[in-house]
Every structure is written in C-alpha cells, then in structure tokens.
C-alpha positions, 0 to 999 in steps of 0.5 A: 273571601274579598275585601269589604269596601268601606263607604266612601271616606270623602262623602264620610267626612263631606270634603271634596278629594282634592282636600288638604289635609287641614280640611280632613283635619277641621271636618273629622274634629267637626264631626267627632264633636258632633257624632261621639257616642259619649256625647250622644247620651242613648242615640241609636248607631252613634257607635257605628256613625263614629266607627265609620268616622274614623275609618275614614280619618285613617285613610284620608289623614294616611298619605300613603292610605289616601293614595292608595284608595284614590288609585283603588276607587278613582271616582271616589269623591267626586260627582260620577262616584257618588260623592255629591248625592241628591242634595248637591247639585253641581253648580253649572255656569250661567251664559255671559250676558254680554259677549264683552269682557270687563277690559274691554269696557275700558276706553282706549288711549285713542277713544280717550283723546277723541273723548268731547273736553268740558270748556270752563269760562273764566271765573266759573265756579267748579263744585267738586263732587265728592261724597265727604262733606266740605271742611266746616270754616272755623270759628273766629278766634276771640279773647278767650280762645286765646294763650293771654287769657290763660295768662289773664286767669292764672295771674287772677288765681295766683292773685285770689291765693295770696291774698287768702294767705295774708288774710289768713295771717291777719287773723291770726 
C-alpha cells in the first residue's frame, strides 16, 4: 500500500514556495478564521476544508517537513505544479517602449556645458517658479499693535480698580 498524497499544502494555504514562515503563519490564521467549522454554523465540508487546512499547516510550519515535501514534490508551488491554477495567470513582461534606459535620459557633463545659457540684462526681473505662494507682505504696524498699548491699557485697569475701591469706601 503507497502513501497517499496530500493536496498541494501551497495551493492550500495560497502562498508561493519561496514563503516565509511569517507568510505561512498570517495565510493559515486568515483561513482557519475564514473556514473553522465552529464558525461555519451547517456549512457542508467545513470539516474537511479545515482538515486539509491544517494538514498543510503541519508541513509548511515544520522546517524539516517543508523540506521534505519540497524534495519529494519539487514542482509543488510553483506554476508547472499546479499552483497557480486557471485564475493565476502569470504575469509576463511587456517590450520596453524605448530601448533607453532612465540613466541615459540624464544629460552628461559635457552635453550639460554645451547646453545654450539664458543671458539676463541688468535690472531684468526674474520671477522665480515655484508651486508655493509668495510670503504675504506684513501688515504695518500701528499703535495698537504695540507693547505701550498694553502698557496704555493695563495703567486704564489698574486706574478703573482703584477708583472702584475708593468709591466703595466712600460709601461706606
């Protein structure tokens, strides 16, 4: 009697082989949240989907295990095994649309140099080109603004008080 094979433990848990162990870890929390039978209140096969869930827990969280299968089912994972399915269609690179690459488009010292100067006459105005705003001018100062008016109206209160209190002690 041979040995059964169990489904594919990748495809199970929907991480490519070359995942870490974090990933294992976050995809089987995902789906035991997702597929656990006490949470899955008179699904049909939430038993069995949850067996095979952690069936392939117990492999790929086992490094010895993980390496075991790998070396026993070598395709396992990957497109030629399987893995993807018909849904996961491998995404192929498309044709650059230009054969330079993004460091060529830098210009070069000596294209820099030969590069045509803007000549300024003198008194030109230059209006720089920025996306932020110019600083608003401030607003003159007046009296009021400043400390000798809050001198001025501190003197007015303390003035106001004392001649509360002298009126208050007046009419007594």
């Amino acid at each position: 009697m041979h040995a059964r094979r169990i489904a594919d433990p990748y495809a199970t848990l929907g991480v490519p082989r070359d995942a870490t162990p974090l990933q294992v870890a976050r995809a089987h929390r995902r789906l035991a949240k997702r597929h656990h039978p006490d949470l899955q209140a008179g699904a049909s096969g939430a038993d069995e989907r949850m067996r095979r869930i952690n069936e392939a827990w117990a492999i790929l969280s086992n490094p010895v295990r993980r390496r075991e299968y790998d070396r026993q089912y070598p395709s396992a994972g990957t497109p030629a095994g399987g893995h993807w399915g018909a849904s996961r269609v491998p995404v192929q690179p498309v044709a650059p649309s230009s054969t330079r690459t993004w460091a060529s488009w830098r210009a070069t010292a000596a294209e820099t140099r030969a590069a045509p100067r803007t000549v300024r006459q003198p008194g030109e105005v230059v209006i720089p080109r920025t996306r932020r705003p110019p600083r608003p001018e401030p607003l003159p100062s007046t009296f009021r603004d400043s400390a000798w008016a809050a001198v001025l109206a501190g003197a007015v209160i303390v003035l106001l008080l004392i001649g509360a209190i002298a009126a208050s002690r007046l009419a007594l």
